[in-house]
C-alpha positions as CSV (number, residue, x, y, z in Angstrom):
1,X,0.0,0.0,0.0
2,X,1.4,3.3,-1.2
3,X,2.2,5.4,1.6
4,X,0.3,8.9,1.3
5,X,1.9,12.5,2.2
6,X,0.0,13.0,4.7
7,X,1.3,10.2,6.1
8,X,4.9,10.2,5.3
9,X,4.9,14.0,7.0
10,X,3.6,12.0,9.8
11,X,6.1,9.6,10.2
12,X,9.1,11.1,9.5
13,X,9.5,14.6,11.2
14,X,13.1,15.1,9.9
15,X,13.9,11.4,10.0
16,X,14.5,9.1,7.3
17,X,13.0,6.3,8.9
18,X,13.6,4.1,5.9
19,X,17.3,4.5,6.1
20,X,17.4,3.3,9.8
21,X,14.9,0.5,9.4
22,X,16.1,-2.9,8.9
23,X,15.9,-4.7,5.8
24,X,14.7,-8.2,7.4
25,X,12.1,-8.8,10.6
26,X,11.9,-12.4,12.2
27,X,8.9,-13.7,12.7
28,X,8.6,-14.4,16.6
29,X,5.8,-17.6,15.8
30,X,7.5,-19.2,13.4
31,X,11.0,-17.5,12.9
32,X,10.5,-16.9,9.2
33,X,13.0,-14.2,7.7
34,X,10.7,-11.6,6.3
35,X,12.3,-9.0,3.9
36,X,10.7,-5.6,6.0
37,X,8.8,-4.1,2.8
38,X,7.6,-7.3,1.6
39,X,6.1,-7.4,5.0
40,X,4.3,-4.0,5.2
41,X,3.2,-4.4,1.7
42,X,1.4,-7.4,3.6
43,X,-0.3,-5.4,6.3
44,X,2.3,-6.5,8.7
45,X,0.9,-10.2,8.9
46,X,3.5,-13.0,8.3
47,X,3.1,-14.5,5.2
48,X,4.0,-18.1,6.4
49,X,2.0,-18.2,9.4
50,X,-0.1,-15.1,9.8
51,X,1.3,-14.2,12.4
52,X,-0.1,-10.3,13.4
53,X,3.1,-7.9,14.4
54,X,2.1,-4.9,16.2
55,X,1.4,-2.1,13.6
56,X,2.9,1.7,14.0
57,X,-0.9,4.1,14.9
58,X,0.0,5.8,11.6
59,X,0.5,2.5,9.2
60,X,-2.6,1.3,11.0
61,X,-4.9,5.0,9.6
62,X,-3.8,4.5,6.2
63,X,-4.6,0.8,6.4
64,X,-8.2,2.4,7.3
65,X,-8.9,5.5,6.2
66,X,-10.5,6.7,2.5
67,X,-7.5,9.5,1.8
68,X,-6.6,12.2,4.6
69,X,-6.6,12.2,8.2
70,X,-7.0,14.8,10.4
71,X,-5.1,15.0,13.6
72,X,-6.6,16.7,16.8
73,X,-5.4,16.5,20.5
74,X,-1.9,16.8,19.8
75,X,-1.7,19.9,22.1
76,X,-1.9,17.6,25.1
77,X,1.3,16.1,26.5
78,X,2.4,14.8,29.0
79,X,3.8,16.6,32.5
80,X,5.6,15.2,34.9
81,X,3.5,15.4,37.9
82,X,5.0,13.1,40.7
83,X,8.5,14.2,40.0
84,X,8.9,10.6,39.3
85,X,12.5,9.4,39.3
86,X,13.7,5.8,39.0
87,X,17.5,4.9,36.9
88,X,15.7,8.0,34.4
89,X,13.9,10.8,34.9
90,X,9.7,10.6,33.3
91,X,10.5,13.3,31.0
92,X,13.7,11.3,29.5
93,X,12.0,8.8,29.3
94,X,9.1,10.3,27.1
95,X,11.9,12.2,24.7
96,X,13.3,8.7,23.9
97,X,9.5,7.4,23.4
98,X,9.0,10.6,21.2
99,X,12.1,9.7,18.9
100,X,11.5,5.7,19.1
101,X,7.8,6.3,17.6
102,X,7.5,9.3,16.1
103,X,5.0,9.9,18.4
104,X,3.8,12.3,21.3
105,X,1.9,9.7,22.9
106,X,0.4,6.3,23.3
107,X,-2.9,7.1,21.3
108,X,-3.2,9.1,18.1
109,X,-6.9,10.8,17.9
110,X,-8.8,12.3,15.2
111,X,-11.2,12.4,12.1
112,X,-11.3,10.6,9.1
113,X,-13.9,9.0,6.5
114,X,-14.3,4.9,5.9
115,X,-15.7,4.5,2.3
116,X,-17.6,7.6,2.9
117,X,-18.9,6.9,6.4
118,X,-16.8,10.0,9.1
119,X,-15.8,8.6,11.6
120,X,-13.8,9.5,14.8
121,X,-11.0,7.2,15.0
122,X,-8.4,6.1,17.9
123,X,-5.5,4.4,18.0
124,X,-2.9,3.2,20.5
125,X,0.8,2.1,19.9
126,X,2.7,0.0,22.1
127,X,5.8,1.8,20.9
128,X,4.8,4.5,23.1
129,X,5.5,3.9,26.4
130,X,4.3,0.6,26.4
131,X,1.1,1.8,25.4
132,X,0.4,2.7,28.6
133,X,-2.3,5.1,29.8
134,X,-1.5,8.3,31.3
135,X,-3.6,11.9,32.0
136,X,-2.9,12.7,28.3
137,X,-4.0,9.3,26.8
138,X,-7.2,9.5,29.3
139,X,-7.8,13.0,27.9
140,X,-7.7,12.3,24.8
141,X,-10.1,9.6,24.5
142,X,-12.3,12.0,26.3
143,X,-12.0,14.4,23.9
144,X,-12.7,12.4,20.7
145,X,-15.7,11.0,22.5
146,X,-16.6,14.7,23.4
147,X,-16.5,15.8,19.8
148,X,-17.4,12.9,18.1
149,X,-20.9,13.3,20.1
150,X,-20.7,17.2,19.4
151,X,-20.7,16.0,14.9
152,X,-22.7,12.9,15.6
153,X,-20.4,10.7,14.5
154,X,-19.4,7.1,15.3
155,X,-16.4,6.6,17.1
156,X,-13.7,3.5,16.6
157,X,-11.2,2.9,19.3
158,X,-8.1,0.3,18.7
159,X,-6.5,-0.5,21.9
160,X,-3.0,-1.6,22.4
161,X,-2.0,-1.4,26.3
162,X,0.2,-2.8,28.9
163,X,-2.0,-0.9,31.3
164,X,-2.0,2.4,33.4
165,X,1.1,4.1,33.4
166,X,3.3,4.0,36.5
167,X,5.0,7.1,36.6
168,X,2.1,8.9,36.5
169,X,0.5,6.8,39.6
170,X,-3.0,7.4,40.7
171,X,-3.5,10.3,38.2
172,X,-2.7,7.5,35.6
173,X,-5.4,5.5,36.9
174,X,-8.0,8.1,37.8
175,X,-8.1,8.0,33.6
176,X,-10.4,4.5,34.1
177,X,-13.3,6.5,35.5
178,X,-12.7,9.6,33.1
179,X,-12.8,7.2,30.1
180,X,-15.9,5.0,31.6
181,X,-17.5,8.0,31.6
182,X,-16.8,9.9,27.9
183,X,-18.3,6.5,27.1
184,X,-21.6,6.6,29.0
185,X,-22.0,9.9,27.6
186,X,-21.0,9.2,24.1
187,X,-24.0,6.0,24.1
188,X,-26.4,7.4,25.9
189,X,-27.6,9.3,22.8
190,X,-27.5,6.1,20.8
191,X,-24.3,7.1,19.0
192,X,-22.0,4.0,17.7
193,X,-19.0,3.0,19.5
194,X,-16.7,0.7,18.2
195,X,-13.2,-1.0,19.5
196,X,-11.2,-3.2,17.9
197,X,-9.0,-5.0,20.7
198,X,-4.8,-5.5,19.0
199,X,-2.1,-7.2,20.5
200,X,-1.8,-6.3,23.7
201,X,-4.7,-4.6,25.3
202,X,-4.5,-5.6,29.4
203,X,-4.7,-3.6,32.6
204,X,-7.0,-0.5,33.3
205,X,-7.7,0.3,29.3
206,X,-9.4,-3.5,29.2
207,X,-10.9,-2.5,32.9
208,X,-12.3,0.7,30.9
209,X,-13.2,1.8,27.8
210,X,-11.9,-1.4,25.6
211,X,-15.0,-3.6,27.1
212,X,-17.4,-1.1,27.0
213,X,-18.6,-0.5,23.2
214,X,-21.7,-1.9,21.7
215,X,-19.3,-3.8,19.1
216,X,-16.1,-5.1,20.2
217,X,-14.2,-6.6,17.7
218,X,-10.2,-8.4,18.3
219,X,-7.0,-8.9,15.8
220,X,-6.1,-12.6,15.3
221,X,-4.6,-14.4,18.1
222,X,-4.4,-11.2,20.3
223,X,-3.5,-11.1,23.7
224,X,-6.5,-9.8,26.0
225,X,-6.5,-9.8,29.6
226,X,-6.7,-7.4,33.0
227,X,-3.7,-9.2,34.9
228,X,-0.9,-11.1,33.8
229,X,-0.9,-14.9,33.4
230,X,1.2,-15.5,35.6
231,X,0.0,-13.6,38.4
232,X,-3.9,-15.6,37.6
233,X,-1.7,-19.1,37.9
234,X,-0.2,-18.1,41.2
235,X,-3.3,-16.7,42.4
236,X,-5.4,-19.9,41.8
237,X,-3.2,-22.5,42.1
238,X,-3.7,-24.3,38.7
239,X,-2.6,-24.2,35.3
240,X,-4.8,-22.3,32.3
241,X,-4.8,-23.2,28.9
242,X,-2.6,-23.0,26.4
243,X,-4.9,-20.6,24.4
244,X,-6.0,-18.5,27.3
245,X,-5.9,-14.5,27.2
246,X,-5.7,-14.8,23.5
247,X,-8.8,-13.0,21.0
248,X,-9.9,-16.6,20.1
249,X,-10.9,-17.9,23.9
250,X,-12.7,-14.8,24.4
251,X,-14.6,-14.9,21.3
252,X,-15.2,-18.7,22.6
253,X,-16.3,-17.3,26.0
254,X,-18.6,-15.0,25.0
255,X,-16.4,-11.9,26.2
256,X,-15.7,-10.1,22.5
257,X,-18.3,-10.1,19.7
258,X,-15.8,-11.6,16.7
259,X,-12.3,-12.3,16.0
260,X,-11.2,-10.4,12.4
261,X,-7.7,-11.2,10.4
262,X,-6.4,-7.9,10.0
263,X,-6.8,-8.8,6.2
264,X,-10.2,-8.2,6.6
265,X,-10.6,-5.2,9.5
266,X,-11.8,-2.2,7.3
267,X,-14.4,-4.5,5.3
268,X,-15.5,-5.4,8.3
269,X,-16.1,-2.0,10.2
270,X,-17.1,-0.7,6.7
271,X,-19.9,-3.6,7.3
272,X,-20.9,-2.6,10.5
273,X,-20.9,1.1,9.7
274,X,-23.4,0.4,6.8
275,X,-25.6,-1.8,8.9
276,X,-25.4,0.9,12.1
277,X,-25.1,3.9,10.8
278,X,-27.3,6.4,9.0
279,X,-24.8,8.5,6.7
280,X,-27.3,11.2,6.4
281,X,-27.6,11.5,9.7
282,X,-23.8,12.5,10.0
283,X,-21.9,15.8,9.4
284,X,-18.8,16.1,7.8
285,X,-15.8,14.5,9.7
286,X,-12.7,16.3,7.9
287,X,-13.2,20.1,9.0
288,X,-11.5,22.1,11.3
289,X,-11.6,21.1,15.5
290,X,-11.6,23.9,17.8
291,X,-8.7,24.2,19.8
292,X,-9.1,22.1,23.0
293,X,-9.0,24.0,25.9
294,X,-6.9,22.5,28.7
């Protein structure tokens, strides 16, 4: 898939990310050698055993959207409000996130259209910080729930999280309720919330705003869960199956609505979207947001 300029601007803020990336990735399932562009061209799926890498939040858009994207919330970042201090100070920690991922934090936010349908769209990246969730990440979610409600529009969430963020303590996890409740809000006017659960998406995001859409959809053989595995054996006493936190055993259980190939994600929303959603009843998506005010 051609990458768009929009999205190249995106990417590489003064970096040549191609000259830096490596030619070959090995395929943790099955240790296939994958030449790199061979293996975006291919969505990021492994094209011996299908094996889903985690996707960059911008690769993931232009796997989604129609043409351009626009961008709000990225005049929230992070503080540092504990003063937090471990072998590196928070805010050094963030700077090398920033230049790892080309990002300014875990979730990238804004408005976009799906074969015509607007939509508000979220999406997280584990390169950020683990994906964690801090104030900013909380905020905004809330915020592209906020306008997304304001334009009427139906709102898709992916999630990718190891959780609420240490660093920023119980700030980071005050960001459960401020989510659970964007959410509320957002439904209670019978608007369409949809999240697509990617490889990882654990701790307070599942606890939140992950579990609480009227569709929730998961990549292949993702991991899902609130605690770690290991911590669930210990706790009980007993061994879990081999298959257990992954997309497929929750589908199996009941817990998620359908497991998707990424192959077949934006068909599938698009599906949704033309089942759920009345395009007439929705107003433009790509026009200019009001500046946030913090």
């Amino acid at each position: 898939m051609a990458i768009p300029e929009w999205l190249r601007r995106l990417r590489e803020p003064g970096v040549d990310a191609e000259k830096d990336a490596a030619l070959w990735a090995k395929c943790p399932s099955c240790g296939e050698m994958l030449y790199r562009k061979d293996l975006e061209a291919n969505l990021s799926v492994c094209t011996k055993c299908t094996y889903h890498f985690r996707m960059h939040a911008y690769d993931r858009i232009n796997m989604l959207v129609d043409g351009d994207f626009v961008e709000i919330g990225t005049e929230m970042l992070p503080g540092d409000p504990l003063g937090w201090v471990d072998k590196r100070p928070y805010p050094a920690k963030l700077e090398s996130d920033r230049k790892k991922s080309n990002l300014s934090e875990a979730v990238v936010t804004g408005f976009a259209t799906l074969d015509g349908f607007p939509v508000a769209l979220g999406v997280m990246d584990f390169n950020f910080r683990g994906g964690t969730m801090g104030t900013v990440v909380g905020e905004r979610i809330a915020h592209l729930l906020e306008e997304a409600h304001r334009r009427r529009l139906p709102c898709i969430v992916f999630t990718a999280s190891g959780g609420a963020r240490m660093e920023e303590g119980m700030l980071a996890l005050m960001q459960m309720a401020k989510t659970t409740l964007a959410v509320e809000r957002f439904m209670a006017d019978g608007n369409l919330y949809m999240t697509v659960l990617t490889d990882p998406t654990t701790g307070g995001v599942s606890a939140s705003f992950a579990f609480q859409s009227d569709i929730i959809m998961a990549e292949s053989h993702a991991s899902i869960g609130f605690a770690g595995r290991r911590v669930i054996e210990q706790t009980l006493r007993q061994k879990l199956p081999d298959n257990f936190q992954t997309a497929e055993f929750l589908l199996e259980k009941g817990a998620i609505d359908m497991v998707v190939p990424r192959h077949e994600l934006r068909e599938t929303i698009v599906r949704v979207l033309d089942y759920a959603v009345d395009r007439k009843r929705t107003m433009p998506a790509l026009k200019a947001v009001p500046e946030f005010a913090t």
